[in-house]
C-alpha positions in Angstrom: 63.9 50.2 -75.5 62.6 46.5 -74.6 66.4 45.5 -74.4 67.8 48.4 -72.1 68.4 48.9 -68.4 66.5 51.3 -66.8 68.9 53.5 -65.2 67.0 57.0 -63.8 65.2 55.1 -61.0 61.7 55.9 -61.0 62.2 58.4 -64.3 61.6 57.4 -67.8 63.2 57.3 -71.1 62.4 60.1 -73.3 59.6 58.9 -75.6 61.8 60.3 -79.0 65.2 58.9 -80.2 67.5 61.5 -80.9 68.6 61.5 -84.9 71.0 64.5 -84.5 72.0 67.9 -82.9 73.1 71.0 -83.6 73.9 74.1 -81.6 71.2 74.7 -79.0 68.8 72.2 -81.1 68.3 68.5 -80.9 66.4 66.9 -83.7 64.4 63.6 -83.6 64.0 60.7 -85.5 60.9 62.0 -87.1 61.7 65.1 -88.0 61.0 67.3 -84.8 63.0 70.0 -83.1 64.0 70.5 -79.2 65.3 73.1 -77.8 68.0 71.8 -75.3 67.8 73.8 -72.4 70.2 71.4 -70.1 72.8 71.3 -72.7 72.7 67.2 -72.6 73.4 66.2 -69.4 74.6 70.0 -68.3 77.9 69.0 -70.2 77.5 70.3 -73.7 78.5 74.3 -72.8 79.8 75.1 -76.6 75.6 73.5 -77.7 76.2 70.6 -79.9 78.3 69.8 -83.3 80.3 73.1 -82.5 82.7 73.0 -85.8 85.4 73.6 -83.7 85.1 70.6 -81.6 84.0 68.4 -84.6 86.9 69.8 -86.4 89.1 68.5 -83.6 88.1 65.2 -82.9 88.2 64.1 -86.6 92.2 65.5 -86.6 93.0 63.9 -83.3 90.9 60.1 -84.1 93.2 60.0 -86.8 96.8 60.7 -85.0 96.1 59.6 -81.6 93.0 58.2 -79.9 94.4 56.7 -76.7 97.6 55.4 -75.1 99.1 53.1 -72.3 98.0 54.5 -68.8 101.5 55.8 -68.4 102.3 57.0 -71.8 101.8 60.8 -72.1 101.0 62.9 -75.2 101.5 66.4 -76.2 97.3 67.5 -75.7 97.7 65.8 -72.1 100.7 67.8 -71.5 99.3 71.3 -72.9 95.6 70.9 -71.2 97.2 70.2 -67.7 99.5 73.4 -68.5 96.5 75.4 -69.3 94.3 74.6 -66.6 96.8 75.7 -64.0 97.2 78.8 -65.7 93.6 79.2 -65.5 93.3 78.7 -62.0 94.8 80.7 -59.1 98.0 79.5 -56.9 98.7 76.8 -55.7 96.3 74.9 -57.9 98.7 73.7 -60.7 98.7 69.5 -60.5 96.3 68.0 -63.0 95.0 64.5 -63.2 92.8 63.9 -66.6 90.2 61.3 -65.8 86.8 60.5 -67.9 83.9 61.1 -65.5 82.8 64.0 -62.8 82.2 60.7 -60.5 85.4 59.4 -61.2 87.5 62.8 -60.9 85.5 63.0 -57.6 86.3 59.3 -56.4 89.8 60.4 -57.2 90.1 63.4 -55.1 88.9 61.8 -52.2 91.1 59.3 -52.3 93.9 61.7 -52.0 92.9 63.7 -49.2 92.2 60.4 -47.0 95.7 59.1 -47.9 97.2 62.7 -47.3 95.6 63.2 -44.2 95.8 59.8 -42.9 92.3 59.6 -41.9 88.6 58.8 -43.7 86.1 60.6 -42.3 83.8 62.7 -45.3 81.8 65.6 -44.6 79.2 66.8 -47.6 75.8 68.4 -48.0 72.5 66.6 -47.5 71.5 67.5 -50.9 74.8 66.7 -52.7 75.1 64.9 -55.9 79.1 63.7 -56.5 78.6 60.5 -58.5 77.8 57.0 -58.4 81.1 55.1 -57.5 81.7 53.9 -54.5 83.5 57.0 -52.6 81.7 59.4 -54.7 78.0 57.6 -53.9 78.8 57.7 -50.1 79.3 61.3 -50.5 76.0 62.1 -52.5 72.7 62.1 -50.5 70.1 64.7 -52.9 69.1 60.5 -54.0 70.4 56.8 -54.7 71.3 55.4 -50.8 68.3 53.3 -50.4 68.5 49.4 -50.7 71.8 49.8 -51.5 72.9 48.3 -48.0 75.3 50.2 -45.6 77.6 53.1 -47.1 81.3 53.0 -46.3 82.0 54.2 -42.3 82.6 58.1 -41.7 80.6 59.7 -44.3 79.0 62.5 -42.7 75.8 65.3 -44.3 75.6 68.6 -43.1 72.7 70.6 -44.4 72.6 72.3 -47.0 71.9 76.1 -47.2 68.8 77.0 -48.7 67.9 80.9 -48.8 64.4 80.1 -50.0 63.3 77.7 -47.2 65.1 78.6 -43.8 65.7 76.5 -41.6 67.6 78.9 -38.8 66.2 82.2 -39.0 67.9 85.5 -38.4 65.9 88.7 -37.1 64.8 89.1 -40.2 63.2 86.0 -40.9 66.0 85.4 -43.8 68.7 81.7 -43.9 71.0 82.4 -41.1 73.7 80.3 -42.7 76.3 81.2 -40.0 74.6 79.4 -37.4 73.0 76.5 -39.0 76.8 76.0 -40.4 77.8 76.1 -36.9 75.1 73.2 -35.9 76.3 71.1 -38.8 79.7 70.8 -37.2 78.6 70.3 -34.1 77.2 67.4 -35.1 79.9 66.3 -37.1 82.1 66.5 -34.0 79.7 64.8 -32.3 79.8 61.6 -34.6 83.5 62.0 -35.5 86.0 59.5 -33.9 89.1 61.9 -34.7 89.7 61.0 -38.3 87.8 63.7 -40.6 90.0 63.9 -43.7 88.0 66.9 -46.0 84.7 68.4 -46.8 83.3 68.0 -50.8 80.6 70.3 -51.5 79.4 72.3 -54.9 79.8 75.9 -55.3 76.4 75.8 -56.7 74.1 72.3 -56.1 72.5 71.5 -59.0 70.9 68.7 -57.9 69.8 69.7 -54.5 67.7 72.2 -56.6 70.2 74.7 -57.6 70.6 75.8 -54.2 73.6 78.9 -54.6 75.9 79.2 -51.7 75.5 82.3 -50.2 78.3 85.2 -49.9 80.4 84.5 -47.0 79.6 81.0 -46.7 82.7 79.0 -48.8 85.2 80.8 -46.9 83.3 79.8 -43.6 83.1 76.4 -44.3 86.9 76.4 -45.2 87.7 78.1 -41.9 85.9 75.3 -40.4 87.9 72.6 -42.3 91.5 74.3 -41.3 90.4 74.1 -38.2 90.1 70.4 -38.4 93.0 69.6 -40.2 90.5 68.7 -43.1 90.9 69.8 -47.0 88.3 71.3 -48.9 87.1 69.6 -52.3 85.2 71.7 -54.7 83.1 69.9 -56.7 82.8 72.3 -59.9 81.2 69.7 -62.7 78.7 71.8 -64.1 79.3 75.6 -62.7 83.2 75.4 -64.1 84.4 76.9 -67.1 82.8 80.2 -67.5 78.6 78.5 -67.1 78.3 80.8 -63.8 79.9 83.9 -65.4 83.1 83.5 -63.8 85.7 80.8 -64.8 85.1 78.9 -61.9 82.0 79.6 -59.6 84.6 79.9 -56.6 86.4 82.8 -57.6 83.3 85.1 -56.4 84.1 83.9 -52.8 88.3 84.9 -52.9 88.4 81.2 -51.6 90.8 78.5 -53.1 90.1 74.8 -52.7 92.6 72.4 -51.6 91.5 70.2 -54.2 89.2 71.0 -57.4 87.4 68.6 -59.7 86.2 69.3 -63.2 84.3 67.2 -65.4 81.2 67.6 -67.8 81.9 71.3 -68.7 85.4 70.4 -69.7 84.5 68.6 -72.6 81.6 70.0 -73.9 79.4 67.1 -73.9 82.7 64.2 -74.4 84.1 62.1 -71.5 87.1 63.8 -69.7 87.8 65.2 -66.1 90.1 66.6 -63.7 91.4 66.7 -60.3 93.5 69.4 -59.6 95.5 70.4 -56.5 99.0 72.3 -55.2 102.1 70.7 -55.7 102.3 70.0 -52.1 99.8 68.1 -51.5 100.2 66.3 -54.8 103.7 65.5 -53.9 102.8 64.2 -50.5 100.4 61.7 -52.0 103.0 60.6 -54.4 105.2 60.2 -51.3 102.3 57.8 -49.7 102.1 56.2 -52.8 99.3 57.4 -54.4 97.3 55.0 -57.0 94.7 56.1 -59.3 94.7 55.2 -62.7 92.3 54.0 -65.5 92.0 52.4 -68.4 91.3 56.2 -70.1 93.7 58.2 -67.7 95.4 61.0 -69.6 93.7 59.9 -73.1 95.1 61.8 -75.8 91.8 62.9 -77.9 89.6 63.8 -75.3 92.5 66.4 -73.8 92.5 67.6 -77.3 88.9 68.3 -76.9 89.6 70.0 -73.6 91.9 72.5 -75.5 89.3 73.0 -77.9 86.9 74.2 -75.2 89.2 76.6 -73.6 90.3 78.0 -76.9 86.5 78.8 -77.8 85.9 79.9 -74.0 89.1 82.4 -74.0 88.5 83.2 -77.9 84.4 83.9 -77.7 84.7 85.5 -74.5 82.1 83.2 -72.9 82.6 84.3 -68.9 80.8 87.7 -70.3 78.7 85.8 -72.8 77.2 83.7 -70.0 76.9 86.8 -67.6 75.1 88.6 -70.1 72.8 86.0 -71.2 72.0 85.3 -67.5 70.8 88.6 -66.8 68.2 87.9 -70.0 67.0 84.8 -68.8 66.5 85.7 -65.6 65.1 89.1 -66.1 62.6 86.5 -68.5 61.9 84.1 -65.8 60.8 86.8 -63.2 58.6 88.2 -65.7 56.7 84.9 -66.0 56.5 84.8 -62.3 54.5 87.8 -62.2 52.2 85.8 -64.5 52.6 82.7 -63.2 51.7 82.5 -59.1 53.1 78.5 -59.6 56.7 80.4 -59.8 57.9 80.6 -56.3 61.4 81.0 -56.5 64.7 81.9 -59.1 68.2 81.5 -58.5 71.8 80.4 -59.4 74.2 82.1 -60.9 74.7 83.0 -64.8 73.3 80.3 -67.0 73.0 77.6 -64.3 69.6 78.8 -62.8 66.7 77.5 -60.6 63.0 77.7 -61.1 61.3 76.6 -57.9 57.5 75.3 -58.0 55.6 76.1 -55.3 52.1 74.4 -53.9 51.1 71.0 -52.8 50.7 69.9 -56.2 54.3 71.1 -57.1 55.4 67.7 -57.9 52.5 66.9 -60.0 52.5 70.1 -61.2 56.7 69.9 -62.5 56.6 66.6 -64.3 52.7 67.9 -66.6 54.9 71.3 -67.3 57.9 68.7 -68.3 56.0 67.0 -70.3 54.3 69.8 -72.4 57.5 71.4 -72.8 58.7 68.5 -74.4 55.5 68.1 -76.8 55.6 72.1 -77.6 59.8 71.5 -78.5 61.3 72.5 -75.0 63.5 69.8 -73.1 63.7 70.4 -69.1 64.7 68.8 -66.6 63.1 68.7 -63.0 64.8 68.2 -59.7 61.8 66.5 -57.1 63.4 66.5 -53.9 61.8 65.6 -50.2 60.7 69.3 -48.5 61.3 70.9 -51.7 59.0 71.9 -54.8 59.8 70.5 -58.2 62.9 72.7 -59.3 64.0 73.1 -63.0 67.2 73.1 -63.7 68.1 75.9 -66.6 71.3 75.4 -68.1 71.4 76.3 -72.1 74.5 76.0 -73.9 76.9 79.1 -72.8 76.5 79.7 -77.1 72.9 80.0 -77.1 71.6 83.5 -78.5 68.9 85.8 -77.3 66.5 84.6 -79.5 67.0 80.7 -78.4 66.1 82.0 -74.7 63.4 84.1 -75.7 61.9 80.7 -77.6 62.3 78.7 -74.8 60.8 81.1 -72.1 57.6 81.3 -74.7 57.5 77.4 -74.4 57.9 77.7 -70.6 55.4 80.0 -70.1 52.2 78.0 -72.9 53.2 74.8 -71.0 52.3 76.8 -67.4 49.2 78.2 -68.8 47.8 75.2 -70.0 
């Protein structure tokens, strides 16, 4: 480790090196066992080795690995056809990239050249990447010292159902009118040119924060009246992890533009942007430049077909649905034990455990840590305002007894 950047900020390497993984396992150097419950880095959705993906990259490595940026292949061809069928009209224009940052960076460089305008509107808590459009878009962590962010990015906040901040007569989120405030102030700032809104169904790194019912189509109404599009940012709740195919689907709203990344290849490098024909053949029209040294690469599409054969073949929408209801119905039972449990939520097997207290933070990072020593890898969102949050997202593959494991981990690492 002496020789290697340290990229996380203020977080730290693991203190084990990682000999090998398989299925809902990851196995150490010396012999120990972890049970992944972030499947990587929320990516790996089949767990890890599946035999179907291994089976696939060893065929594909030794056909067809990778191509001129404007050379196509039959697996680029066949995922792009797929994904469209998977998705409802007019979403049917793929662009295969490599990363969720990347597919993101992408789609915002569409809308502003569709629109003609630049303006971006996003969540306070957002996480969309590290790249230049992407970072400017991303405010859950990373602006500091970074000097000043490209003009006309915009935040509105973010709705949180478990810490108010406009209060209906009940005392519960009223997400109506605090969605009504953000624009005010986005019209306030605005100089005329707002070209679309990029949010997640679902923020995972906001702390898991689930949109509530109601509120996607809302936003949209508030972008067509604008003139803006809507980006859906669905890197980690696409491809069955929420219990639907794609997290938006429970709203009956369609993005103008969708991007896909982590859960698409299962733990390997491939994304998408995907849009309707019209607005992909107006930014043609303009123009339109994006490519990359690894655009439309022929064995990570392969991989892609892979995952939505075992998806559509293992019925894993249901799978995740049902092993959702377990793991929560498990999580609420350690909050009855466990006062330090102040909140749960998110959607199928993307869920949120909220810490509660004035030594939340403190609290989060000891639990982290004895997971890890009693075989149990977490991750823990800290976030300004907010307890420490885990983020719960096993492999969609992972059985009842892998959960059950993992809860009893959770639960000796709270009591001691």
């Amino acid at each position: 480790m002496d020789h290697l950047v340290r990229y996380m900020g203020p977080g730290a390497f693991s203190p084990d090196l990682i000999d090998h993984a398989a299925g809902s396992f990851l196995f150490t150097e010396d012999g120990r066992r972890i049970l992944d419950f972030t499947s990587g880095q929320m990516s790996a959705i089949l767990g890890h080795s599946h035999p179907d993906i291994v089976d696939t990259v060893r065929r594909q490595i030794g056909t067809l690995d990778h191509l001129f940026s404007g050379m196509l292949s039959r697996p680029v061809v066949e995922l792009a056809r797929r994904l469209a069928e998977s998705l409802p009209e007019p979403l049917s224009k793929v662009l295969l990239l490599s990363t969720g940052a990347e597919s993101n960076e992408a789609a915002i460089r569409m809308a502003k050249l569709v629109t003609g305008k630049h303006e971006i509107v996003s969540f306070a808590r957002s996480w969309h990447g590290m790249t230049q459009a992407a970072a400017n878009a991303t405010y859950s962590a990373g602006r500091k010292g970074y000097g000043p962010s490209s003009p006309g990015n915009f935040a509105i906040p973010a709705p949180n159902t478990y810490r108010p901040d406009f209060l209906a007569a009940d005392g519960s989120l009223d997400w109506q009118r605090q969605l009504d405030f953000g624009f005010e102030l986005i019209d306030a700032q605005s100089v005329g040119s707002l070209a679309a809104c990029i949010v997640e169904p679902i923020l995972s790194s906001g702390g898991v924060l689930d949109l509530p019912v109601g509120y996607l189509a809302a936003l949209q109404q508030k972008c067509r009246e604008r003139g803006m599009l809507l980006i859906l940012d669905e890197a980690q709740t696409g491809l069955c992890r929420t219990g639907d195919w794609y997290a938006f689907e429970r709203d009956g709203v369609v993005p103008d533009i969708l991007t896909l990344s982590k859960t698409l290849g299962a733990g390997l490098p491939i994304a998408a942007v995907i849009t309707s024909p019209e607005i992909e053949a107006a930014a043609h029209d303009r123009g339109y430049l994006f490519f990359t040294t690894h655009v439309s690469d022929p064995l990570v599409a392969a991989v892609g077909n892979t995952v939505l054969d075992v998806l559509t073949r293992d019925h894993l929408d249901e799978q995740a649905a049902k092993l959702g209801t377990f793991l929560r119905s498990g999580l609420l039972e350690l909050a009855d034990r466990h006062p330090a449990i102040a909140d749960i939520r998110g959607r199928g097997l993307l869920l949120g455990v909220e810490l509660g207290g004035a030594d939340a933070d403190q609290l989060g990072a000891a639990v982290t840590r004895r997971c890890l020593e009693l075989g149990l890898h977490m991750n823990i969102v800290q976030l300004p305002g907010m307890g420490g949050v885990f983020r719960i997202a096993p492999p969609l593959t992972a059985t009842e007894e892998e959960l059950s494991l993992g809860l009893e981990i959770l639960d000796a690492a709270l009591s001691s």
